[in-house]
N, C-alpha and C positions, 0 to 999 in steps of 0.2 A: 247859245249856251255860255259864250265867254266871251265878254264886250272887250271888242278891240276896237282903239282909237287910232292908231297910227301900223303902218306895216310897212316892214326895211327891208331889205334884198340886200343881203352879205355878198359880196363880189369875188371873195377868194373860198376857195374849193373845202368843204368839213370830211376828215373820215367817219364816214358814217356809222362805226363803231361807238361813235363819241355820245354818253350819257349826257344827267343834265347836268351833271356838276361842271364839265369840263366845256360844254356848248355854253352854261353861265359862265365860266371863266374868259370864255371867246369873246361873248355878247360887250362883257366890260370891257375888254380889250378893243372891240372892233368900233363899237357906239359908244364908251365911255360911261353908260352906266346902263341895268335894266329898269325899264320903265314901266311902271302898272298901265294896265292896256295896250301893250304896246308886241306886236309879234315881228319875232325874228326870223328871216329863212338864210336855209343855209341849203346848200346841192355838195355833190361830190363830184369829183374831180371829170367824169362822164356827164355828169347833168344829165344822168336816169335817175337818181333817188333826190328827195330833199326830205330835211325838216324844220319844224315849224318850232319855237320857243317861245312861248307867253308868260311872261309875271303877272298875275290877275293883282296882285299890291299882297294876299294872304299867301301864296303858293305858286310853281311853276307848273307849266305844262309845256310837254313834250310831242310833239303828234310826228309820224314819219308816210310818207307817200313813193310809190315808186310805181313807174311807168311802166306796163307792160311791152311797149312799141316805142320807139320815136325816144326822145329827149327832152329836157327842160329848155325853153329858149333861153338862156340866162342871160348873163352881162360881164362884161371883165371890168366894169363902170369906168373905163378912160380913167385910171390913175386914184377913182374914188373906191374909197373903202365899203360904201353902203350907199344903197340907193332906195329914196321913199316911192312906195307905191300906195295908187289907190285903187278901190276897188273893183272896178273893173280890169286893170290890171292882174291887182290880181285873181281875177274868175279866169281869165287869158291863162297866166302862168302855171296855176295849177292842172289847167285843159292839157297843155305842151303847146300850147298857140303864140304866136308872137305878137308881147304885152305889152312891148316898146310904143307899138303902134296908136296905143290908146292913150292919150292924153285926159287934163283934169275936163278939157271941156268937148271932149269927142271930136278932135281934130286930128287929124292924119299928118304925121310929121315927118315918118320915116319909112319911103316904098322899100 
């Protein structure tokens, strides 16, 4: 439905209250600019909810997920602001699975 080319995992915690005006005000701040095709995640302070921000280049989207059990595996990314994911990764993260483990070439990095 909506071609993404790159996907980032925000490493500091969103109130999930937050619209898109203020998740764009973040995305600039955290990445330095929003990029067409390009999706944002953001968790809250639990890593039960996240949401997802896309600039398609015409228009934002917004999508929000939240886990009935269990938690987001997320990341504190050692000191980094954002970390890129691909997609296997992220099928893992959105599961609650842990997505660390998937590498770009299906190698096992981290028991």
């Amino acid at each position: 439905m909506i071609r993404i080319d790159a996907m980032w995992l925000a490493t500091e915690p969103l109130d999930m209250r937050a619209g898109t005006e203020t998740i764009l005000a973040r995305v600039v701040r955290v990445f330095g600019a929003a990029q067409p095709h390009h999706a944002y995640l953001f968790a809250n302070r639990s890593a039960t909810r996240m949401k997802v921000f896309v600039y398609d280049g015409l228009g934002m989207w917004l999508a929000a997920r939240r886990l009935n059990k269990g938690r987001f595996v997320w990341t504190d990314g050692h000191g980094e602001f954002a970390v890129g994911l691909n997609a296997d990764q992220w099928d893992a993260l959105i599961k609650g699975l842990p997505w660390q483990t998937f590498a770009a070439d299906h190698a096992i990095r981290v028991v």
